[in-house]
C-alpha positions as CSV (number, residue, x, y, z in Angstrom):
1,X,34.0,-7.1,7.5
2,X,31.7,-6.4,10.2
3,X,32.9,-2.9,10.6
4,X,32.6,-1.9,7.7
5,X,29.0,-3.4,6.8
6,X,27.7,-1.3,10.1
7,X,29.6,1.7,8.5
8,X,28.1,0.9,5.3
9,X,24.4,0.8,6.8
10,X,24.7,3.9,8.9
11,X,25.2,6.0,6.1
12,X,22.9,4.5,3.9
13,X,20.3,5.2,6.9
14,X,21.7,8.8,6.8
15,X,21.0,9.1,3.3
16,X,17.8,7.5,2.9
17,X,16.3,9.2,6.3
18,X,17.5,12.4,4.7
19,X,16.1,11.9,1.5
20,X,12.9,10.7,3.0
21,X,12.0,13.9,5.4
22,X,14.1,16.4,3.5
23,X,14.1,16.0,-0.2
24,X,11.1,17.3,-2.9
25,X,9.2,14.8,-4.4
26,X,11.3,15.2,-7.3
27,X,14.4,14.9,-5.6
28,X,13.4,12.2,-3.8
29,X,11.6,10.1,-6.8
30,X,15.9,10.7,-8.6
31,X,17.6,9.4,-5.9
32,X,15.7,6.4,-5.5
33,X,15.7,6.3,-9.5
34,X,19.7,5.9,-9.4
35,X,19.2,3.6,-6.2
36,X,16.8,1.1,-8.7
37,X,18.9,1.7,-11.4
38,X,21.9,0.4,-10.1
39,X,20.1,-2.6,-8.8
40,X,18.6,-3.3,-12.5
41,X,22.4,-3.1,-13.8
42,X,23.1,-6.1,-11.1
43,X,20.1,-8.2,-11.9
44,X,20.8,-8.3,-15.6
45,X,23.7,-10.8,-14.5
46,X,20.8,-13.2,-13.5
47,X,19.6,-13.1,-17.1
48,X,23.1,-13.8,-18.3
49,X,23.7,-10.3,-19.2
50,X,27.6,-10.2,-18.7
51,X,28.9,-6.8,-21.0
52,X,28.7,-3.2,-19.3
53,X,26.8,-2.6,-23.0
54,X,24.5,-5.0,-22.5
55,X,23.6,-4.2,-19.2
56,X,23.3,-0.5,-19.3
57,X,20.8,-0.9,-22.3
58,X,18.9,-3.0,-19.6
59,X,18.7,-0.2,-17.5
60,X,18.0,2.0,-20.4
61,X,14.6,-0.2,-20.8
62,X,14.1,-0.2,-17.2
63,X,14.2,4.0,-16.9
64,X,11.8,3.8,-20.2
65,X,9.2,1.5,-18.7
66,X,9.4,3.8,-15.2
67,X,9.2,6.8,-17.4
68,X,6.2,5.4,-19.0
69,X,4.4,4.5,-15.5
70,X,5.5,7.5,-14.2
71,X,2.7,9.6,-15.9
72,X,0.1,7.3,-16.3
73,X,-0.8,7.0,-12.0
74,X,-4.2,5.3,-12.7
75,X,-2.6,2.5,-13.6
76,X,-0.5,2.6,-10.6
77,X,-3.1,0.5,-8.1
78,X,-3.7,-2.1,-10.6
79,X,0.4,-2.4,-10.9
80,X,1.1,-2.9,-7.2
81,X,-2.0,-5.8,-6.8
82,X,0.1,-7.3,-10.3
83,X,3.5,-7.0,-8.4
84,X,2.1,-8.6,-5.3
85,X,0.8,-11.6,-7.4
86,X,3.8,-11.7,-9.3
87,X,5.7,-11.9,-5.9
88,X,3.5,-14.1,-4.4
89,X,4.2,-16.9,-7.1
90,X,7.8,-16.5,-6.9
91,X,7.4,-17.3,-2.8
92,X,5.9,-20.3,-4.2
93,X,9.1,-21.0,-6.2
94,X,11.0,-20.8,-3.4
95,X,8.7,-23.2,-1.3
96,X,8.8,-25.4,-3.7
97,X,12.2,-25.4,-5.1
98,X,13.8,-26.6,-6.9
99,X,10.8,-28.1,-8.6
100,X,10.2,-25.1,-10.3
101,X,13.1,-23.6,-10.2
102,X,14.1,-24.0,-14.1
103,X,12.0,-21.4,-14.7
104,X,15.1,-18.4,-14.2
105,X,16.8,-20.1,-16.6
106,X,14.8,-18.2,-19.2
107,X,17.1,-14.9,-20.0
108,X,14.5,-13.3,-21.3
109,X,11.8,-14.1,-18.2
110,X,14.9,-13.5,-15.9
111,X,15.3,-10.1,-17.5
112,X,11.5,-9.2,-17.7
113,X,11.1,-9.9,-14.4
114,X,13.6,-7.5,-12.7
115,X,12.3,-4.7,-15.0
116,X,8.7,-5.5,-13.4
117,X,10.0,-5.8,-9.9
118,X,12.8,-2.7,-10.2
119,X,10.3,-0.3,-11.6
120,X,7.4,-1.7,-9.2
121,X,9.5,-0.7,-6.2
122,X,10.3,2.9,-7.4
123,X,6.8,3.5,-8.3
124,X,5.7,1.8,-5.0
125,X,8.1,4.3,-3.2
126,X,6.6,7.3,-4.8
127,X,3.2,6.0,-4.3
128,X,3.6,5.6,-1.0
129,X,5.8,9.0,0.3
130,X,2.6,10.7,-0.9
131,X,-0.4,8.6,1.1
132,X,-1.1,10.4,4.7
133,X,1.9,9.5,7.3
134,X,3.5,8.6,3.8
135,X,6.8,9.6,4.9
136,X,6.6,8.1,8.2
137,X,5.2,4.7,6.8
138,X,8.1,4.7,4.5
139,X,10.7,5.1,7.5
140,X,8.8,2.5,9.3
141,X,8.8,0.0,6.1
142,X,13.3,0.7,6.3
143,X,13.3,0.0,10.1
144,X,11.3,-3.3,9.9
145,X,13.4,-4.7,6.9
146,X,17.0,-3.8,8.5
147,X,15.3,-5.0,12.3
148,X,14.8,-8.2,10.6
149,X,18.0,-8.4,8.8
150,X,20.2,-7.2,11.7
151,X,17.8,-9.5,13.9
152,X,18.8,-12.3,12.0
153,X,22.7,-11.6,11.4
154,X,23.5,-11.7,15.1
155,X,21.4,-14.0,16.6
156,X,22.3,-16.3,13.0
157,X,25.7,-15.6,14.5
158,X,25.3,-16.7,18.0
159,X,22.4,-19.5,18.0
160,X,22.2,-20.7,14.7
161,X,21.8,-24.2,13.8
162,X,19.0,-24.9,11.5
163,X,19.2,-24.2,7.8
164,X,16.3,-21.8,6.8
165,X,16.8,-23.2,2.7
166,X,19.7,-25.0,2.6
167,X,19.5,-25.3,-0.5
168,X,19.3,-21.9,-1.4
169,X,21.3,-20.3,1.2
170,X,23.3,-22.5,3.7
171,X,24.2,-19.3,5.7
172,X,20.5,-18.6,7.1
173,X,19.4,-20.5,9.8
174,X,16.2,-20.9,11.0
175,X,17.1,-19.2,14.6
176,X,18.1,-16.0,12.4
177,X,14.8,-15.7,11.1
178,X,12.9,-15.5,14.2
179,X,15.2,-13.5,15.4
180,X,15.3,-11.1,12.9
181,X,11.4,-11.3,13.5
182,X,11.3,-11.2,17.2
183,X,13.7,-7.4,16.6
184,X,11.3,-6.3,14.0
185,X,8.0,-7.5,16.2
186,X,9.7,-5.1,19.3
187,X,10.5,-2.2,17.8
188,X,7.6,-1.4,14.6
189,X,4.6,-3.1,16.5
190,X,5.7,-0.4,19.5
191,X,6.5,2.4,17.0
192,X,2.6,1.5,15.9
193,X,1.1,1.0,18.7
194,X,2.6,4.4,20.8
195,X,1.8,6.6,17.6
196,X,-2.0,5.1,17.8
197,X,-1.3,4.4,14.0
198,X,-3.1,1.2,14.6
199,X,-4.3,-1.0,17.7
200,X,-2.1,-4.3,18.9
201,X,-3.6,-7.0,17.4
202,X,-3.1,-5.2,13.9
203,X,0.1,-3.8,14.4
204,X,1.5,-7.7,15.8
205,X,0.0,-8.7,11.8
206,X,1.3,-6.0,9.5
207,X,4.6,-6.5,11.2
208,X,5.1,-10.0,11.7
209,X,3.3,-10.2,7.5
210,X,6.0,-7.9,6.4
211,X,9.0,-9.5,8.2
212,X,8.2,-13.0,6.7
213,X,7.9,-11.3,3.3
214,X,11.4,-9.9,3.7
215,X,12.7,-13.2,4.7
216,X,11.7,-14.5,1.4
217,X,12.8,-11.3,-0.3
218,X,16.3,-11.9,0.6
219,X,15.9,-15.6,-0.1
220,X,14.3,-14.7,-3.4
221,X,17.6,-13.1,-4.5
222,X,19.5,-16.5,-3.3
223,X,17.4,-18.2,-5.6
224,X,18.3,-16.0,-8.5
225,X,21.9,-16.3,-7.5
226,X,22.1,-20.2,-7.0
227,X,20.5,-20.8,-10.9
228,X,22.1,-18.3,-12.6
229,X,25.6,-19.1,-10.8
230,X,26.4,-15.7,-9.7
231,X,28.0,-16.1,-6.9
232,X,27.9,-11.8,-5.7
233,X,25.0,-9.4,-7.5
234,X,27.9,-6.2,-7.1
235,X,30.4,-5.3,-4.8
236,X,30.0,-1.8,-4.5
237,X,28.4,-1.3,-0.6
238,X,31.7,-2.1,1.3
239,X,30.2,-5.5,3.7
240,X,26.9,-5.6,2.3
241,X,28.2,-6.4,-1.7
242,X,25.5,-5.2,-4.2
243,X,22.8,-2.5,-4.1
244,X,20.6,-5.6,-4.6
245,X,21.8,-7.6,-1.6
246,X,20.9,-4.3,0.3
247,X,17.5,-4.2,-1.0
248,X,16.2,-7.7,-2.0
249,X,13.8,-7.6,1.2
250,X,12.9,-4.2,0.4
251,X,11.5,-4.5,-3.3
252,X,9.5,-7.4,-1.8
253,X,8.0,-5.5,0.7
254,X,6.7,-1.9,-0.6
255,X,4.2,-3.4,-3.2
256,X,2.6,-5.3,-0.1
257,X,3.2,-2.5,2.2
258,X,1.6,-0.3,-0.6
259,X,-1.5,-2.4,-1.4
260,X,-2.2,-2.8,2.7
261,X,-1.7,0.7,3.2
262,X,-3.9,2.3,0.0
């Protein structure tokens, strides 16, 4: 299992490292296209979407409302402050679950929802490869979320005790998260500081924001799970399962990263 979730992530990081540094803009905008469009096929199981029919005319809606934003980019800053709101009340959710928890139940808000947030990301992605240091914020934005993810699988693993949300996800403890935190704080606040990208003190705050908001990412996707009582988003990464268990944290972080960065 272990083995073949590292296998699983190195060439994923092969890929998207490639795809980052060596790919056109068109190239690059596909790739990531197919990447969000698998992960709209998963999430349509939280909005009760079971049928291969069904959920490929999800997608279908999904691609049409990208295609749509795609050509209309002066709508595209107003879009990332929306996605950040719309992200930012969903954290509350989870904070408050599961008072307001009924609220996935809805299909239909369920289903409107992961448009928003699927399409957000890819449009946040292509926003963002084409800022200054684009490319090199976006390889930065991968590091942080897999620091704090690896961070808090191993020492999870060896010092956990503490439920982070055990009522969302029993697995996390509250030692994983600061030590998925603690790896991100090392490695991108250094990466930051050395490349005079920006001084300590900020550096120690993008970092340390955009770790917690990866936390909640991946716990936002346990939420979704836990009401709609699917148990697995997809099973096609060998030891991660879905595309969306691989990029929960990341779809939570770019409109953030975006809106900081623009």
């Amino acid at each position: 299992m272990l083995r073949n979730r590292v296998y699983t992530a190195l060439g994923l990081a092969a890929l998207t490292v490639l795809t980052i540094f060596a790919a056109p803009l068109w190239l690059f905008g596909l790739v990531f296209a197919v990447a969000a469009s698998v992960g709209a096929y998963e999430w349509a199981g939280f909005s009760g979407l079971v049928s291969k029919k069904q959920r490929l005319m999800y997608v279908a809606g999904a691609i049409l409302l990208g295609i749509l934003l795609l050509f209309q980019p002066s709508l595209w800053q107003d879009f990332v402050l929306a996605l950040c709101l719309i992200w930012g009340a969903g954290f509350i959710t989870l904070l408050w679950h599961p008072k307001f928890s009924n609220i996935y139940r809805n299909r239909w808000f369920v289903g409107g929802l992961g448009s928003m947030l699927m399409v957000g990301a890819w449009i946040c992605l292509i926003s963002l490869v084409q800022l200054d240091n684009g490319k090199l914020w976006l390889l930065w934005m991968f590091v942080l979320t897999t620091a704090t993810d690896v961070g808090a699988f191993f020492v999870g693993r060896a010092y956990g005790v503490n439920a982070l949300a055990p009522k969302l996800s029993p697995g996390k403890t509250r030692e994983g998260a600061l030590g998925g935190i603690a790896l991100a704080l090392a490695i991108c606040v250094s990466a930051l500081v050395l490349t005079g990208a920006l001084s300590l003190y900020e550096a120690i705050g993008l970092t340390l924001t955009m770790s917690v908001i990866s936390i909640f990412g991946d716990l936002f996707e346990s939420l979704l799970k836990r009401v709609s009582g699917v148990k697995d988003s997809g099973d096609i990464l060998p030891g991660h399962g879905g595309v969306l268990d691989r990029i929960d944290s990341i779809i939570a972080v770019l409109p953030f990263l975006v809106w900081s960065l623009a």
